[in-house]
C-alpha positions, -999 to +999 in steps of 0.1 A: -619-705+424-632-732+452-634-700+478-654-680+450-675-708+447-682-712+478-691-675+491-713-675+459-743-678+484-733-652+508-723-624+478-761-629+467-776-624+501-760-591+508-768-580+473-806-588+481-803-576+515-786-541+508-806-535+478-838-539+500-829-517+523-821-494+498-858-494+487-869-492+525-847-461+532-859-442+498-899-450+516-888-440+551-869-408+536-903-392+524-912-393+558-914-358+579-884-359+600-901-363+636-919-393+627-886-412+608-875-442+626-840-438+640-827-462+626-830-444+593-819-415+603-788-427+615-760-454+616-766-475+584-792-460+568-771-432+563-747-450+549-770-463+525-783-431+520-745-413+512-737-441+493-753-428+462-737-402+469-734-362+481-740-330+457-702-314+453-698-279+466-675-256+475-649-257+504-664-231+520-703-248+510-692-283+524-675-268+559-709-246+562-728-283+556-708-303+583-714-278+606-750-275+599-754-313+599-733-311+627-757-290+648-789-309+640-776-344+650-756-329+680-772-300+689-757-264+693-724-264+705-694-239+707-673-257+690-648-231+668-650-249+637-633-232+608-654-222+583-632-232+549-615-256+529-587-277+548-562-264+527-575-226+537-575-242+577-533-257+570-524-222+548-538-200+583-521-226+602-487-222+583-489-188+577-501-176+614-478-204+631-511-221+644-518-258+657-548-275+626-561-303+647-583-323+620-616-341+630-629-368+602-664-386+611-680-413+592-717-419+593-714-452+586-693-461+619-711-467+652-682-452+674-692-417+656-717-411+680-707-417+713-671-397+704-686-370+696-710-367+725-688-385+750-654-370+740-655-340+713-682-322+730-672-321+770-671-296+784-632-295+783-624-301+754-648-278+743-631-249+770-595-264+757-603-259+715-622-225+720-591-209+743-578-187+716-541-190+737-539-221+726-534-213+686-556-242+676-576-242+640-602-268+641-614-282+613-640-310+605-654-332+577-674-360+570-661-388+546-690-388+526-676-352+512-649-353+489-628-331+503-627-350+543-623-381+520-592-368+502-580-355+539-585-392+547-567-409+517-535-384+526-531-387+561-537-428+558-567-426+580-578-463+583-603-458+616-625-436+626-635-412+643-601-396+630-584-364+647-552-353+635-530-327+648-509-306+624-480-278+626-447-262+612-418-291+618-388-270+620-373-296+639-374-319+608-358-291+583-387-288+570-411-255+561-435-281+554-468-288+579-461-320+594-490-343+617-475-341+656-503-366+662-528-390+655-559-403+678-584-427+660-611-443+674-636-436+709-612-424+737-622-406+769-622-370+769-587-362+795-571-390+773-580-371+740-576-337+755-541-353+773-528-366+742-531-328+720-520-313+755-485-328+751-483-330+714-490-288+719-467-285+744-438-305+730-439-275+696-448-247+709-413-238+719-402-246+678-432-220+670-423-197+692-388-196+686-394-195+647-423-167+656-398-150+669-375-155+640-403-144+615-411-116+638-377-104+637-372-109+597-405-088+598-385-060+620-357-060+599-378-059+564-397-032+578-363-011+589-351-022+555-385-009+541-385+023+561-345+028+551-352+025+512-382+049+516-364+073+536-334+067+509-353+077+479-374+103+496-340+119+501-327+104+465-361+126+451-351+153+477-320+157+457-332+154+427-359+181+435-327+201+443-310+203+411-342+204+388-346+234+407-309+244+404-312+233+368-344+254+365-327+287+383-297+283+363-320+285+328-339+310+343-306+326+351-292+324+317-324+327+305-323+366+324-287+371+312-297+361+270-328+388+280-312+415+289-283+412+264-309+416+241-330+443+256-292+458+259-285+448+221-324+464+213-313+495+235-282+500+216-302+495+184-329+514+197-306+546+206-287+543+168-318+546+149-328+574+173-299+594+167-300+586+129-336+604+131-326+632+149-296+632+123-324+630+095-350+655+114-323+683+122-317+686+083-355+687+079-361+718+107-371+751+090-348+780+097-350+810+118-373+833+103-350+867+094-355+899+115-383+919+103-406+891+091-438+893+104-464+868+119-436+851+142-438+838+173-409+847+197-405+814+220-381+814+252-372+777+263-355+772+294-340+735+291-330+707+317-304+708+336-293+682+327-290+691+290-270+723+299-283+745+274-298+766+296-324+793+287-323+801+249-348+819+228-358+814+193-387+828+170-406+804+146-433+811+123-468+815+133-476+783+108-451+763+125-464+731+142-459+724+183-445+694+165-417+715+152-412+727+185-405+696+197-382+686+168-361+715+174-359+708+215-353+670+208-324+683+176-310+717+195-276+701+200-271+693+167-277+728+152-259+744+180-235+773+171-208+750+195-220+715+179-196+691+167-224+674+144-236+704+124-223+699+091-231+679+059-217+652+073-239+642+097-269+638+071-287+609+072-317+591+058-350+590+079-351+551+094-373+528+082-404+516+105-388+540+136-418+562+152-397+589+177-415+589+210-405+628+235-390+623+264-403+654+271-429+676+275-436+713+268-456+738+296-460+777+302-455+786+332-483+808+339-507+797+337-496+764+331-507+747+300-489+713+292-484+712+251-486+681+234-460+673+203-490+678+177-488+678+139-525+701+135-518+725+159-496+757+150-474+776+175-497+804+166-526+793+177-516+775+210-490+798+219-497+836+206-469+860+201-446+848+225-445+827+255-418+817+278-421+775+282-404+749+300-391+719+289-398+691+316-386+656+311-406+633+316-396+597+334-410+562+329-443+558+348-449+601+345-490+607+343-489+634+314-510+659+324 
């Protein structure tokens, strides 16, 4: 209580004090730029000024601001800052097996200046951080941002200018990113660039060597990968195979259960054509007796393969070429030498059957193919008499 007492005084001049220079540096700020004192612009007026406090943005907004702010304190530079969010700088780090050497700057601290013109942007440092050999992601932030503040609360930063270097530990057992170094404050540029040299060079044999490892794991995934497609392009190889065995085998069977039918249908087929030719012998008219008149006096000569021969017959005038072809298609039955010519091979007419030649009827000269009709009489196509052929006719035959 006696201390609070007694700093009473003091606590109430730097209340007045910042508060009026608070006021100054919102009249100096509506200034144009080139005609703001320095002292404004810099040093503690900015710390007055980012004291109330910087809009939020993005990672990727805030990394774009630093470097933009960057650039118009300091100039342009070559510095490769990375253009993200620190945790997008440490997951390209970890992922890529890369060095993340952090930079955190403060406004508010007087050293900021000279560091960065004196140290982070000679000429060899700048040559060192832009060699891409070296596998170094730089990163930057100011305080005054959230994020560089977080940075700063996590790594324990307590002075500043800050830089921080950060890789994969596998040394400590750890996939974790762990910090291989820490500079903080003004240094000259070998002993900054000295001090990253030999944290760099003291893991880059552990990176290396797990690179290495991850390449390998890499090799072997992609075999593995290659293995298991080559293994099921063979497994749908196979299985290509016997759906198309399967498929021939229906098709097969499918063949077989066709042609027993068309076989079965054949057999059918052939009954119902003898039971017609059964049914049409009964229905032929007889011979007409010697001395009738208006009689046509036909002489056939049959296939060979029939054996019949050359046999002649006389039908009446009336008759139709139909009847002709009946009595061709029938001769076996009514043959003087036929087993089938009695009253026991009678038979009905079949239901739905229509009997289709497998013949054809022609003179010889001049050669006239005659046509199975049921209009046309034997009188009128053929005359008297006539001496005819009986041609049979195979599938695919043009009828003339």
């Amino acid at each position: 209580m006696l201390l609070s007492i007694l700093f009473i005084p003091l606590s109430l001049t730097y209340k007045a004090f910042s508060k009026t220079f608070r006021v100054i540096h919102y009249f100096f700020s509506l200034l144009p730029a080139s005609i703001r004192p320095r002292l404004i612009t810099r040093g503690i007026a900015t710390g007055f000024r980012n004291a109330r406090g910087r809009r939020m943005l993005m990672p990727e907004d805030t990394a774009a601001r630093f470097k933009r702010e960057f650039e118009e304190e300091y100039g342009q530079n070559e510095l490769p800052w990375f253009e993200g969010g620190f945790a997008q700088a440490q997951d390209l780090a970890k992922k890529e097996l890369r060095f993340l050497l952090f930079v955190l700057m403060s406004p508010e601290h007087d050293d900021t200046e000279s560091f960065v013109r004196d140290t982070l942007l000679s000429q060899e440092v700048v040559s060192f951080l832009k060699n891409a050999s070296r596998d170094i992601v730089l990163w930057g932030g100011n305080v005054l941002d959230s994020e560089a503040f977080q940075v700063s609360q996590e790594y324990n930063c307590t002075k500043f200018p800050f830089s921080g270097l950060v890789c994969l530990t596998p040394k400590e057992g750890s996939a974790r990113m762990g910090t291989v170094k820490r500079l903080a404050g003004p240094m000259p540029p070998a002993t900054y660039l000295g001090e990253i040299q030999a944290a760099v060079d003291k893991y880059t044999a552990d990176l290396s060597r797990v690179r290495a490892e991850r390449t390998a794991r890499d090799v072997a995934r992609n075999i593995r990968s290659e293995q298991d497609s080559a293994y099921e392009r063979s497994l749908a190889l196979d299985r290509e195979r016997a759906r198309k065995r399967r498929e021939e085998k229906a098709a097969a069977e499918e063949a077989e259960r066709r042609k027993a039918r068309e076989a079965e249908e054949a057999i059918k087929l052939e009954e119902r054509r003898q039971q017609w030719r059964r049914w049409r012998a009964t229905t032929m008219a007889p011979e007409p007796e010697p001395g009738v008149k208006d009689v046509v006096r036909i002489a056939l000569m049959m296939p060979a393969a029939s054996g019949a021969g050359r046999i002649v017959r006389r039908f009446h005038a009336k008759t139709t070429m139909e009847e002709l072809y009946a009595f061709i298609e029938c001769y076996d039955l009514f043959a003087p030498d036929s087993t089938s010519n009695d009253q026991s091979s009678a038979a009905a007419e079949p239901e739905g059957y229509k009997h289709e030649y497998a013949f054809r009827v022609a003179s010889v000269m001049p050669r006239e193919v005659y046509g199975p009709s049921t209009n046309s009489t034997m009188g009128e196509k053929i005359g008297r008499s006539g001496n005819l052929v009986v041609e049979a006719v195979e599938d695919g035959d043009d009828a003339e």
